[in-house]
Each structure stands twice: as C-alpha cells, then as structure tokens.
N, C-alpha and C positions, 0 to 999 in steps of 0.2 A: 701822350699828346695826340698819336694818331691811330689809336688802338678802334679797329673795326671803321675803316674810312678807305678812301679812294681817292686818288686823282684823276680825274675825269670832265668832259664835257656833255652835259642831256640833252641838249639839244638838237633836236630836228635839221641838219645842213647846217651842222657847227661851225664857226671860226675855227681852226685845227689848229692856231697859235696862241689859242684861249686854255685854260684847263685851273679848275678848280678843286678844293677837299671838300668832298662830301662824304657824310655816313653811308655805312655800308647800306643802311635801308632804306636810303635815297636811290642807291643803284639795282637794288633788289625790283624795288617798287618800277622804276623804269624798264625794267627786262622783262614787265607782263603790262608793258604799256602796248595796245591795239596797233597804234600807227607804227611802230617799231615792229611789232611783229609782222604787221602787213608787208614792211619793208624785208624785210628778213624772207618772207614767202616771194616776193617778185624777184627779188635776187637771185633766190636759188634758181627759179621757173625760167630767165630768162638767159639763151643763149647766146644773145648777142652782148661780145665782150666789152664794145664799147657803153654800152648800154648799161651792162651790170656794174662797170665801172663808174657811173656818173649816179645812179644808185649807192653803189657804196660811199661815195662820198656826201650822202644825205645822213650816214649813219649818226647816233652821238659813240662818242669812243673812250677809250682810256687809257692811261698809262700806269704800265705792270711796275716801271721803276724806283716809282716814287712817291709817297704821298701828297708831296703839295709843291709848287713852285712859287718863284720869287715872285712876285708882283702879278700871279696867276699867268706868267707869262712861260709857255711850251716853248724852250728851246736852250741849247747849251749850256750859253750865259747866264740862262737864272738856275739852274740848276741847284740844289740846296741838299749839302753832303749830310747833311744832320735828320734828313726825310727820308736817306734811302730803306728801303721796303727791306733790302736783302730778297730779292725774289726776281726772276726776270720769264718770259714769256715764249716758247720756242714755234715755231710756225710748220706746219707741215703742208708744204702747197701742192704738194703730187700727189693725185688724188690715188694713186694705184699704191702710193704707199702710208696712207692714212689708215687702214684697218690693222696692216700688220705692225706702226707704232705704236694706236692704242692698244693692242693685243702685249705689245713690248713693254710701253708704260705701267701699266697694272704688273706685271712679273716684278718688274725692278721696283716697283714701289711695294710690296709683298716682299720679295728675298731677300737674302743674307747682304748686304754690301753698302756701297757708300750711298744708293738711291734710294735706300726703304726709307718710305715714310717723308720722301721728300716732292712725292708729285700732291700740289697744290690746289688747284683745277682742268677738270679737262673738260673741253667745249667743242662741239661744230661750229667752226667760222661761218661767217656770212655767207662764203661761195664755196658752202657744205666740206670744207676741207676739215684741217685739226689746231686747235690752240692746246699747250699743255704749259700750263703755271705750275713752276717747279722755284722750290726753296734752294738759294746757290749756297752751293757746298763753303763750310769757313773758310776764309782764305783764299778764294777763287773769286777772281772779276767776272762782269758781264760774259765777256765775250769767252773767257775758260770753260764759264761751267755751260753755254750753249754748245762751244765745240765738243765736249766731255760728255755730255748727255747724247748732242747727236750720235758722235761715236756709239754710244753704249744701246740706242735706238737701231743702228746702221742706216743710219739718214743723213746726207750731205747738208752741215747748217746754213743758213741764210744768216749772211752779211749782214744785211739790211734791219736783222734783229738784234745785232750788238750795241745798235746806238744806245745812250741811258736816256734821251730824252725822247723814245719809240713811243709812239701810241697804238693802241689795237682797236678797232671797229668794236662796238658791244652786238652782244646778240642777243636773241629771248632766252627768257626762260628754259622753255621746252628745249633748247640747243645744248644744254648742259648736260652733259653725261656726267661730273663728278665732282665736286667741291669738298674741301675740306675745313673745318671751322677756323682752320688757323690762317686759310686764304685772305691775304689785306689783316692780318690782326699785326698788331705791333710786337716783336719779339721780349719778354720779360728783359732788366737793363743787366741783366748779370751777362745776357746772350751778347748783348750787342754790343759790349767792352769788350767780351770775347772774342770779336768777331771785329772787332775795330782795332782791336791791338795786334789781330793776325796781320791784317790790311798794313798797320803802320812800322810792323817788322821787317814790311819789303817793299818798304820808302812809299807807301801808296795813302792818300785819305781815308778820310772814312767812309766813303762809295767804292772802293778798289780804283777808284782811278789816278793818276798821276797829282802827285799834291799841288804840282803848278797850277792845273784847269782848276784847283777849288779858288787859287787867288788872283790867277789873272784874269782880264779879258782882252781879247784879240779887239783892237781897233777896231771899228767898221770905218773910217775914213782913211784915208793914208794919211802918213805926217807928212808931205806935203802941202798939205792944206791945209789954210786957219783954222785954229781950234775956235768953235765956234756952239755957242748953243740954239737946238733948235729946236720948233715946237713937235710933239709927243703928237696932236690932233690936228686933224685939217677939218675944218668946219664943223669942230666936236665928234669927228668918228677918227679913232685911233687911225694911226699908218697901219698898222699892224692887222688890221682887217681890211685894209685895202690893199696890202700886200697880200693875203690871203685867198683875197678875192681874183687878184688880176693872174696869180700862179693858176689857179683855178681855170680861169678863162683859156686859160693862154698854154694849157694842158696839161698843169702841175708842173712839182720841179721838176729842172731839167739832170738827166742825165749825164754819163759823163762824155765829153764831146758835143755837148750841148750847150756846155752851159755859158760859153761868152754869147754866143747868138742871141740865147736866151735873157742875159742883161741887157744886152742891147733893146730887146723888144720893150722888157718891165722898163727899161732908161726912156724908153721913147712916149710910152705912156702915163711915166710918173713925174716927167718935166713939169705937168701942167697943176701938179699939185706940192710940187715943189721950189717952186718960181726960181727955173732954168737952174736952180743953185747946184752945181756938181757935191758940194761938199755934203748938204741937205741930200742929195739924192743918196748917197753913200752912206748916211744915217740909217736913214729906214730901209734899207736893203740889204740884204743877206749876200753874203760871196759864193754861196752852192757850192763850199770847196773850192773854189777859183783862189790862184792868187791873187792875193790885195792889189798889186802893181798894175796886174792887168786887169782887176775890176775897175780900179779909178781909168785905165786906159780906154776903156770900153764904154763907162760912163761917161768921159769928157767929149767922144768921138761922135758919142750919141746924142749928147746937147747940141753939137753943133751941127749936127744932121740935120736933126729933126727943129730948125730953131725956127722955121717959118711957119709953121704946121698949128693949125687949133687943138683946141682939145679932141680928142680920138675918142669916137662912140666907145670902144673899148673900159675907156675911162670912166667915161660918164655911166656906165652899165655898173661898171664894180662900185662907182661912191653909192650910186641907188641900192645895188644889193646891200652894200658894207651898211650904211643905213637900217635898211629892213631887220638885217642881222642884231644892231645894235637896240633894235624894237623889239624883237623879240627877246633878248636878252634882261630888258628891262620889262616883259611880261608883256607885252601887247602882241597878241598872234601866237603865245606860247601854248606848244601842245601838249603840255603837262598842265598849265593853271584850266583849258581849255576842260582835261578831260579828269579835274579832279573835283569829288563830290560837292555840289556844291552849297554850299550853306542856307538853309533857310530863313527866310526873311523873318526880322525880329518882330518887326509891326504886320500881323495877319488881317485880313477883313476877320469882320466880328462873327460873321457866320464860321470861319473856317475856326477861330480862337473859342467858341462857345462848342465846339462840336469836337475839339482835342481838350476841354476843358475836363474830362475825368479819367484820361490819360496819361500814362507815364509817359517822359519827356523822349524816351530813346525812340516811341512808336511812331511821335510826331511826324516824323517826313513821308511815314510809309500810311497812316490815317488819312493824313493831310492829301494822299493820291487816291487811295481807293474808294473811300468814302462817294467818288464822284459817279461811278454807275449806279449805285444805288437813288443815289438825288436826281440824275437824269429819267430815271424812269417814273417820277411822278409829272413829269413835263409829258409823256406819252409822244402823240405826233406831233407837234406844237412845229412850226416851221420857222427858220433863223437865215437871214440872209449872212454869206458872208461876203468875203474882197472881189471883186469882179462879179456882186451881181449873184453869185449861185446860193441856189435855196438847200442847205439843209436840215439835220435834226440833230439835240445832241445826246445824238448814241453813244456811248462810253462805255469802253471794255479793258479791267487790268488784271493785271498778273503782277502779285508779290512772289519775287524770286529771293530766298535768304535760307540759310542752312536750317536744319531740322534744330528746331526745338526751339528755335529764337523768337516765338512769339508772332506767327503769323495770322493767329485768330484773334488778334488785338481787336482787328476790325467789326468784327462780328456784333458787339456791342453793340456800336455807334450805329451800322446797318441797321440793325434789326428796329432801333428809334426810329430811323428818318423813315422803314416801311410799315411801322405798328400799324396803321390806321389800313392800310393796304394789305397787310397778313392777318388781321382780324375780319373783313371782307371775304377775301379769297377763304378763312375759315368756313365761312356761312356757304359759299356757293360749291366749298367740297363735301358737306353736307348735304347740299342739295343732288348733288352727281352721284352721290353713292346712293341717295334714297333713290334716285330715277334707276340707276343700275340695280338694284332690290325690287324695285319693282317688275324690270323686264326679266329678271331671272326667276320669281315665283310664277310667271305667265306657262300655262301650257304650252306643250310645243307647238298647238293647233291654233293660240291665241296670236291674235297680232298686237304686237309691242307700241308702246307712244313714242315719238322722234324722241331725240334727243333734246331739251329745251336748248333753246338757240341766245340766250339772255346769260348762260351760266358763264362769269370771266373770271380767271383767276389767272394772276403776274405773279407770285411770288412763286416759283416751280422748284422741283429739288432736280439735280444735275442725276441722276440715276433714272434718267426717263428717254426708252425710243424718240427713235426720230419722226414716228409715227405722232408719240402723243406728242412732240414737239411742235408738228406738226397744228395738232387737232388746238392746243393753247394759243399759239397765232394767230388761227383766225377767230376764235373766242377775243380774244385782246382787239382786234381788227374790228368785227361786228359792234364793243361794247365801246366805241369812240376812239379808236385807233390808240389806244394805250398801247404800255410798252411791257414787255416780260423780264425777269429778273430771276439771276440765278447766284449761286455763292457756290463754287467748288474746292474742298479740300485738295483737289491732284487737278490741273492740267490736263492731266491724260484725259477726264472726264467728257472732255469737248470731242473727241473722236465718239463717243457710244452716242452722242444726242449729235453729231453730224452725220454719223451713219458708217460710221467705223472706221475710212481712212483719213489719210493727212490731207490728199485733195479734195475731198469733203468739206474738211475742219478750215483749211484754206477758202474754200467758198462761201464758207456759211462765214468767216469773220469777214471777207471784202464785202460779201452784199448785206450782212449784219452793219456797218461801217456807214453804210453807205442808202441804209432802211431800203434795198431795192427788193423786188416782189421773190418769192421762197415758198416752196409747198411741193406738193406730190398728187401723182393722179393716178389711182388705181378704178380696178373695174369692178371687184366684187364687193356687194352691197354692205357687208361690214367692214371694209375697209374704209381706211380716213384718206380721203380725197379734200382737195382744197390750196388755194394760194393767198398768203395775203404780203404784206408790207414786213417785211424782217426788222421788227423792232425786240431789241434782246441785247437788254446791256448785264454783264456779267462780273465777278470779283474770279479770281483763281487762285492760286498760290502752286509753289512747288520750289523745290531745294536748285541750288545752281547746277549741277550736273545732269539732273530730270530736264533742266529747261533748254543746256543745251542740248540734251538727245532729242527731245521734243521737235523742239523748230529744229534742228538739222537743216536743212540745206533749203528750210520756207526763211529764210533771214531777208533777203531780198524780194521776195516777191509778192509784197505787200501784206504780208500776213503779221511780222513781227511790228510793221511801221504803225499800225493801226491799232495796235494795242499799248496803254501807258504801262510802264514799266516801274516798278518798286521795289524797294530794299528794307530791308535792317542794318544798322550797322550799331550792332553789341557795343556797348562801354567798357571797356578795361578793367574789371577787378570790378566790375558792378555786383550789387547783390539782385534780391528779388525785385522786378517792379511791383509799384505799386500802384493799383488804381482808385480811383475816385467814384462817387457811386452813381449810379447810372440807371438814378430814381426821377421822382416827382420835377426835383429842383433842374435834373439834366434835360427834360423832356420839356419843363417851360423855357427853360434859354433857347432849344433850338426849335420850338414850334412857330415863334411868328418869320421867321427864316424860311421854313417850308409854308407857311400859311401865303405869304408874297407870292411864290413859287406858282401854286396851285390856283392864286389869281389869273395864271396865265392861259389854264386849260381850257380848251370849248367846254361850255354848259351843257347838258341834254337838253333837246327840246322836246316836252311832255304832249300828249295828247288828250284827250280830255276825260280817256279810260284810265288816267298813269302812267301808260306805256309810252316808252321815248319814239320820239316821231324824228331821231335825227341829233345834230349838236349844232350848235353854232359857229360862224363862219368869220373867224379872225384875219388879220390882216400878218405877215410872217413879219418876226417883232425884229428890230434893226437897232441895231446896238453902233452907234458909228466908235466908238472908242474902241471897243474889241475889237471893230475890221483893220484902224488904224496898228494897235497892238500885232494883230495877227500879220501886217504887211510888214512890220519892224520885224518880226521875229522870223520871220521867211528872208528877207533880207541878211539879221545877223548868221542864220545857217549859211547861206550862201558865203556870206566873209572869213565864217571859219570852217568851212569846206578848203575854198582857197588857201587860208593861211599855213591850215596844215594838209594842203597837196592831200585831201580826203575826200573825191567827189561822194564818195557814199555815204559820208555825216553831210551832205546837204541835202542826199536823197530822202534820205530819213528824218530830215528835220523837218521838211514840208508837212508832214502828215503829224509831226510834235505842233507845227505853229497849229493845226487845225482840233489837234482835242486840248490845246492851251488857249484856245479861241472858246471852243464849247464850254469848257468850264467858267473863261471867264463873262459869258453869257450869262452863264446858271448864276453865279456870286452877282450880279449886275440886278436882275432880275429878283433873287432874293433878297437882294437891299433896298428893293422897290423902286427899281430902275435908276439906281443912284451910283454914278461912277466914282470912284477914288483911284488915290496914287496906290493905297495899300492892294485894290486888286490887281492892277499892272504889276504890280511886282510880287505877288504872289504868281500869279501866269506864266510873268517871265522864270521865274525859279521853278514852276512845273516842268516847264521848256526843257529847259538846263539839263532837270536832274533825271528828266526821262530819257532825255539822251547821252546821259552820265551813265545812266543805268544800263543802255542798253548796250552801249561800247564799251562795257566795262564787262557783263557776263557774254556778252553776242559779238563782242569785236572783230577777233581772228575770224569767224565765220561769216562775217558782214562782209567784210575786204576780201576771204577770198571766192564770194558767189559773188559779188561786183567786178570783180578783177573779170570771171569768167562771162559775164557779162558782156563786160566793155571789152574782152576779144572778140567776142562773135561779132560782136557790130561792128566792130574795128579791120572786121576781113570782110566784108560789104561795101562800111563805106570809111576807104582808111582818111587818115588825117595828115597830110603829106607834109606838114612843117614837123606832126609829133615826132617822123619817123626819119629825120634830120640831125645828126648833131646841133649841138646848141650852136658851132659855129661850123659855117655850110660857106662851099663856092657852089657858083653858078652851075658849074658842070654837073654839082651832086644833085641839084636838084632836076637838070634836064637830063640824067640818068634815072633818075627814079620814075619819073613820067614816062619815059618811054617805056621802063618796067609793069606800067598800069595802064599802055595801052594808050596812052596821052602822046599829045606833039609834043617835040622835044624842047620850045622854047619857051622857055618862063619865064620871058617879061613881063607879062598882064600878071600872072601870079605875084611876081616877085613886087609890083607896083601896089598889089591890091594888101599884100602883108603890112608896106611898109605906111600906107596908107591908113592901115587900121591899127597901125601902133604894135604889131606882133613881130617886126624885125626891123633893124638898123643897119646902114653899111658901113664896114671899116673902111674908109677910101684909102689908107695907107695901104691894108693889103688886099681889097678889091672882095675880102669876103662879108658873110650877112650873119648877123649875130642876134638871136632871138633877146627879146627884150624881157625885162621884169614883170611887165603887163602879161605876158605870154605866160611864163614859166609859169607864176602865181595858177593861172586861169584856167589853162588849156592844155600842160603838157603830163605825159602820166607820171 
C-alpha cells in the first residue's frame, strides 16, 4: 500500500500542518529542484541565526514516521498506526559532533550487532549538521531506539525527535551522503506482524505507542462547554493554516513557560475569526502541552480582554498569507508546476508544423528552438522595433544541452533546407577565393598581387576558423548588404577558438553578437586582416549537460547564458530507434514559401548601369504591434513568477527569454506574410517557458548562487533597511540600525513612507510593525 512513498509536504513555505503521501520520485525529483537548492545554499551561507531560521521555515519537509496521515492532517490526533514506517529519524545538532557520528554510523552499520544493516539514510541538514534514518530495532518504540542508538553513537538524544508526528526539513540532492533502497520502502507483511505482535506483547499498538493514543482523542474544548459543532473554514481557508500561519508570526510554538502567554496572544487574534466564541476558539487551537483547565482559563480571560478591539493587522496578515498558501497549493504560484517541462502547444503555426513535419515526435521541442538561428539569418540586418520604442535585429543564438548520443544532429537536416539556397552561393564565392588565392601564390616574389575582390560573401562559415577569418567574413557580410553569418557547432567549446580563446572573449562576442553592436580588429601589417563591421552571427551549438555546465561556469549571470535559447531532449521510455521522414523535393516545397515571405523582407540591391550594386534599399524597421504586446505580457509574467517563487534571478533571466520569444515571434509573423494568430502567441509563449525550464533546470544551482553573490555586493553599498529587519520590528530596531549606517536615529519619515507604500502595518496592540505580503512577495530575500 505504501511501498516506495513518503509523507511529505513540496512545497515552497509550506503549511507544516499539511502533509501528504507522495512516491518516492516525487521526492526525488524535488531534491534537484533549483529553488530548493538555492535555499539550501543561503541557509548554509548565512550567519545570522534569526535569519537562517525564517529560511528554514520556507523549506518543504517530511516526516520519517509515517507514511500518510488522517485527513492529510500533521499532528497527533490523526495519526494512523497501520502507516507506521518502522523507521524514525536522529538529529545531530552539534556541529563538533557530526563528523565523528558519521564516522560511528557507518561502523555500526558494517559490524557484528544489533545496528548492521540498519542505518537508512544519512544526509547534511539544512544548517550543514547530520540526519541519520535508521530502521527501529523490533520491539522498540520511538523514543528506545533514538535513546539506544544515541547511546551506541555517544551523542546525547534530542527530545524533540521522539515525537511520532516530527517533521524534518528536506534537503538537495547533493546533501545526501548515503541512502539505502529500503529507505521509505514498506517492510514485506511477514516483517510487520512480526513486528506488530512484538509491540502488542507489551500492551502497545501497532506504532509502539500506548494502545489508548490509537483510540482516543484528547478534547480540545473543555466539558464545560456546550458540545457544539463548528466550521472546519473561515472564508474557505482551513483554521488550520491560519493557525499555522499566526504560530509563525508570533514566533512559532511556544516553549515551555511560554506557553499560557502564548494562548493568550493566538486567543486575542483569533477572536475575530472565531466570533468571540470561547468554545470555537478552543476547537481550532492546539494546548502546546497546556492543561485543558487552564487553556479554557486563558482563552475565556482573553475574550474578555480583548472584546473592544478590531481586527489585529496580525490577523489580517495571516488570512492573506493563509490564502496565498491555499493558491499555491491549488497550483497557482507553484514552484514545481512553474519549473516543470513544459508542454508544447498542440496547434503550431504552419511554418513551425511543415518544418518538424519529417521529424521524429521526441525531437520536436528541441527543432522547434533551434531551427530559429538558422531562419534569422536570411533576414540579415532588417530592423525590428520592439516595447518602448528600441530598434533591433533578430539575432538568434542556441545551444541543445542533452546527453551524448540522444540525437542532437536531429537539427541539421532542417538547417541545412532553410540555408540551401544560401550554401550553394557561398559555394560559388569559395570558388572564387581560392582561385584569387591561386592566383596570388603563382605570382613571383617581384610581382605585385591583385586586392582581394571586395564583392566575395560568404554566411554559411564552419566553427573551426580564427578569429581572424572571423573577422575578415563580417565584413564581407557587412559590404554585401549587411547580411548576417551562420555557424552549426558540434561542441560549445567551439565559440572560445572563433572568439579568440578565452571565456571573456566568448562573453563579448555573444553580448555584442545579441545585440548586432560593431566587432573587428585592427592590425598594422599589411597582410593582416584589419577591419569593423556590425556583429551579425547567429549560431546552433550542442553539448552534453556537464560540458555546459563547465562551460558557462560562473558566466550564468552576466548576460552571457540569458542571451542564448536553450534546448533539450527528453528520451522516451523503452523507445526504439526514431524515425524520420524524408527530407526531399516534397520537404523543401512545404517549407519554401515560408522563407519566400521572409526574404520579401530584405533591402534589394540597387544596380548600376555596369551591374554592379550601387547600394540597397532603404526600408522602414517593420513593427509587429502583437509581438510588442506578447513580449510586454511575457516580461510581466516573469516578473509574477519571479515573485511567487521568492526567485529574483528567473525574472532576471526571463527579460532577455521575453526578447528572443519576441524575435521569433516576429520571424513566424512575417513568414505568414504578416498575418498574426493565436497559434503564434502560443507557440512564443511556450518558447518563453521552455527556455527558461531549460535553463533552471541544467544552470539553476549556478544562476542563484552568482545572483546570490551579486545581490551581496550591492546589498553592502546600498543596503535595504526594511530587508535587514525581522518580519516583525519595534521602533527602536529600526532607530538602531540607522544609527549603525550613519543615519539619524529617528524613523518617522521612514516608518511613514513604508506604511505608505504598503510595505508595513502596525500592530497597535503591541505597538510593533509587521512587513506586509506585498513586501515579502516583492522585495525581501
């Protein structure tokens, strides 16, 4: 029933009184999710305790106990003895004693005794300490076999781990020092009658705990009160995450010696959604260990306290989070449906359908992007306004990232049609360059040689050429009407020999490539190639996932990866060979009046009366209003799920997706003969997606942590003095921190100008200022 599964919550700043069974490789898949892992890196990085505390509570987490809970609901009460794992979770918080218990762990799981073969999983915790998942010995509850193994460790156990309904923080991937296949597997039933009838020889359930907790439940009202029924949701969001929410605020549960206080606070702000009802209030709230007597005493004190009082921003802050919480949940803002592959649209424009049309179906998504440098380069210099006004061209540069052997020269086909007409040319004029070179080398030494003819252009280049001749092709392109060059790379690497050997090079040449800005070289001696013209050079690449991250290395942020579309494979399952279609007479009529449109667009020569071109014609830069519209939506949705998921560097990065999902959708507009549909828009939009699916998907850990380092350095210039605030701040913290940066001590104008712009609210019960949702969302790291 629950063999290879988990209880768990994935989410992004989960509900912690949520948790659900998911398979194992739902949890797999989340522990080499980006934003988790970027989590996992600020955690460790950061030393400020409160700080890395309110990080970890963004984590998603799980529990070691037990596969599934009652009504998905994490706590005591639903506890469900027929789920337990048999497994429980030991924590190692001291960091000076982490190395010598995984050193301990591995012995005892290797030698002769009651521990071989019983450690589970071993993991780095979030704040780089130790997790060790271990199988509990037969016959031994929670809490024996944590004592028994610490003992066996020589590590003092934590309390705090005996609970059965304990959650643990997830962490990545790369955090996992050791798993074993049986971890989360459901034990064969011959084991767990075994193991169930140990439990029940010494009066216990079937979880080792007392057989009372499997039947009873503890009141949460007192019997002094009417039995009464009350509603489960207050304006359709569970109490239960508004209880979640306000522990949270209000700075988790409370400890011991805490915790009447502590009711009283939750009694004072949950009146207003509980309408004043003590008994209601006593429903949805938990006793933190409290006696019942004195939680009712505590709750009824506090009704009548606070009975004058409105609603507490407090309040109003947790229904709005509890809310968002329940949107995400329901998939809007989810940073999993966010960052998972995204499907390509069924209905294509007929250009993109006629040019995957001899294609196997797996290559589709990865055709479907690359194809596009190739098409952009018969547009040459053609000028394209986009959103505010700015002129440019559309350059297109990508890289298929997918493992070796998976079919990366799919594309090569379809290229090599959309350039026939253009590598048959370029044939003729290498022709002409080797006879001009045959000529200057039979000349004697004494003879003077003929120029170079100045009319020889050739775009189709091969990637195995200086940056000389790279050079010397540019302006050939440039003189013969500002065309554009064209390159197909087997390896990546290729772009460092034709930039001129390093990465900062190879960085330059794609921003001002990008961006068609002026590129050349100036030597002195008379055979040298001298010359500047327009950097027009749209290119295909490929290379395997691990090539592409050594590659960009630490160019992820700085505008080098953002400017290039990114592409994949993703293999079928038990697929056999593809197959293709032929890529004849029949393929080269479908997609010729497609480019015929296209090449409507180019300036014409203008002839002279010898032949010779006297110039081109002088177009007006073509203005697509639907693509500008498309390209402000898709700048905009980056920015929303930047926000949503607390990821300013997927909005960094989407800016420059909305502008090669604009260029293309230009190039399909223009080859339909300036005719817009819904099926281009949504092919653009799913370019958008997948290029940024693609690229947080091989580049992610390396995106977040050169942004991370980023937004330090700027951050110690010009800091952000609400980020560097607890969520919940008195006045003094903040006329403290001013004075630390040189500032006057009073921050009234500040504190006016916050609340002004919707970035904090005051509690007027206890006089402190509590950052708003607008905030968190937008502006906090």
């Amino acid at each position: 029933m629950y063999r290879n599964s988990i209880a768990m919550n994935g989410m992004i700043n989960a509900n912690k009184g949520v948790v659900k069974n998911h398979p194992l490789e739902y949890f797999n898949t989340l522990s080499e999710n980006p934003r988790l892992v970027s989590l996992i890196a600020q955690i460790r990085s950061t030393e400020d305790a409160d700080e890395r505390r309110r990080l970890k509570g963004q984590l998603p987490f799980r529990c070691p106990h037990y596969f599934s809970f009652r009504d998905d609901h994490r706590s005591q009460d639903s506890l469900m003895p027929e789920a337990f794992t048999f497994q429980t979770c030991v924590d190692i918080d001291k960091q000076e004693q982490v190395e010598p218990a995984m050193a301990k762990a591995r012995q005892l799981n290797e030698q002769e005794g009651p521990w071989r073969g019983m450690l589970l999983r071993m993991e780095r915790s979030a704040s780089n300490k130790l997790h060790l998942d271990i199988r509990i010995p037969v016959g031994q509850t929670i809490e024996e076999a944590q004592r028994a193994y610490c003992q066996a460790l020589g590590v003092e156990p934590d309390e705090d781990c005996f609970s059965p309904e304990r959650m643990i923080y997830m962490v990545d991937k790369d955090s996992v020092i050791y798993c074993s296949d049986e971890w989360q597997a459901e034990l064969p039933e011959e084991e767990i009658a075994l193991r169930r009838k140990a439990y029940q020889e010494r009066g216990l359930g079937f979880d080792g705990r007392p057989v009372a907790t499997d039947v009873v439940v503890a009141p949460k009202a007192p019997s002094t009160l009417p039995v009464k029924a009350y509603p489960e949701f207050y304006r359709g969001i569970p109490y239960t995450y508004l209880i979640d929410e306000l522990e949270e605020m209000l700075g988790g549960k409370p400890e011991h010696g805490q915790r009447n206080d502590f009711i009283l606070k939750m009694t004072s702000h949950l009146r207003h959604v509980c309408n004043d009802d003590a008994g209601w209030v006593l429903h949805v709230l938990p006793n933190y260990g409290e006696a019942q007597s004195r939680v009712d005493e505590t709750v009824r004190g506090a009704l009548q306290r606070y009975k004058s009082a409105g609603m507490t921003p407090t309040m109003q802050l947790a229904i709005e989070k509890a809310r968002q919480r329940m949107e995400e949940e329901n998939g809007e803002g989810n940073v999993h449906e966010l960052l998972r592959c995204p499907e390509m649209p069924r209905r294509l424009p007929r250009p993109v359908k006629d040019l995957l049309s001899a294609s196997p179906r797996v290559y589709h998504p990865m055709i479907a992007c690359a194809v596009w440098p190739a098409i952009a380069t018969r547009l040459g210099g053609v000028k394209i306004q986009y959103a505010g006004g700015q002129l440019m061209e559309a350059a297109l540069m990508c890289c298929t990232v997918a493992p070796m052997s998976s079919g990366k020269s799919a594309v090569n086909q379809p290229v090599h049609i959309i350039l026939e007409d253009i590598i048959k040319r370029d044939d003729e004029n290498r022709v002409r360059e080797q006879n001009w070179k045959d000529q200057q080398n039979q000349k004697g030494a004494n003879e003077k040689g003929s120029g170079r003819p100045t009319d020889i252009c050739v775009q189709v280049v091969d990637s195995d050429m200086t940056n000389a001749a790279f050079t010397q092709r540019l302006c050939d392109v440039y003189r013969a009407g500002n065309k554009a060059l064209y390159t197909i790379m087997d390896e990546v690497e290729m772009l460092k020999k034709v930039a001129g050997g390093t990465m900062e090079q190879v960085t330059r040449i794609i921003c001002r490539g990008f961006d068609c800005n002026m590129y050349g070289q100036e030597r002195v001696g008379t055979q040298s190639v001298s010359g500047r013209a327009p950097l027009r050079w749209n290119f295909n690449a490929s290379t395997t996932p691990v090539s592409a991250q050594r590659f960009f290395g630490k160019n992820v942020v700085d505008g080098t990866l953002s400017r290039i579309l990114i592409c994949t494979i993703i293999e079928e399952e038990g697929g056999g060979i593809p197959h293709f279609g032929d890529y004849g007479d029949e393929y080269r009529e479908l997609v010729k009046p497609w480019l015929s449109n296209l090449d409507k667009e180019v300036p014409k020569p203008i002839y002279n009366e010898d032949g010779s071109v006297n110039g081109y014609e002088v177009k007006e830069p073509i203005v697509c209003r639907q693509a500008i519209k498309l390209a402000e939506q898709l700048v905009q949705a980056g920015n929303d799920r930047a926000s949503l998921m607390d990821n300013p560097a997927y909005g960094k990065l989407s800016r420059r997706a909305a502008v090669i999902s604009f260029r293309i959708a230009v190039l399909l507009w223009l080859m339909c003969g300036r005719k817009w549909s819904k099926d281009i828009e949504m092919f653009c939009r799913w370019v958008f997606d997948y290029d940024l699916w693609c690229k947080f998907r091989f580049f992610g850990k390396a995106i977040q942590e050169e942004f991370d380092k980023e937004q330090k350095a700027v951050s110690r210039c010009t800091p952000n003095m609400l980020d560097l605030l607890q969520d919940r701040f008195k006045r003094e913290d903040l006329a403290s921190l001013r004075r630390q940066h040189g500032k006057s001590e009073n921050p009234k104008n500040q504190l006016a100008q916050w609340m002004n712009r919707g970035f904090i609210i005051k509690d007027e019960q206890t006089g402190e200022f509590i950052k708003t949702l607008k905030y968190l969302k937008r502006h906090a790291a």
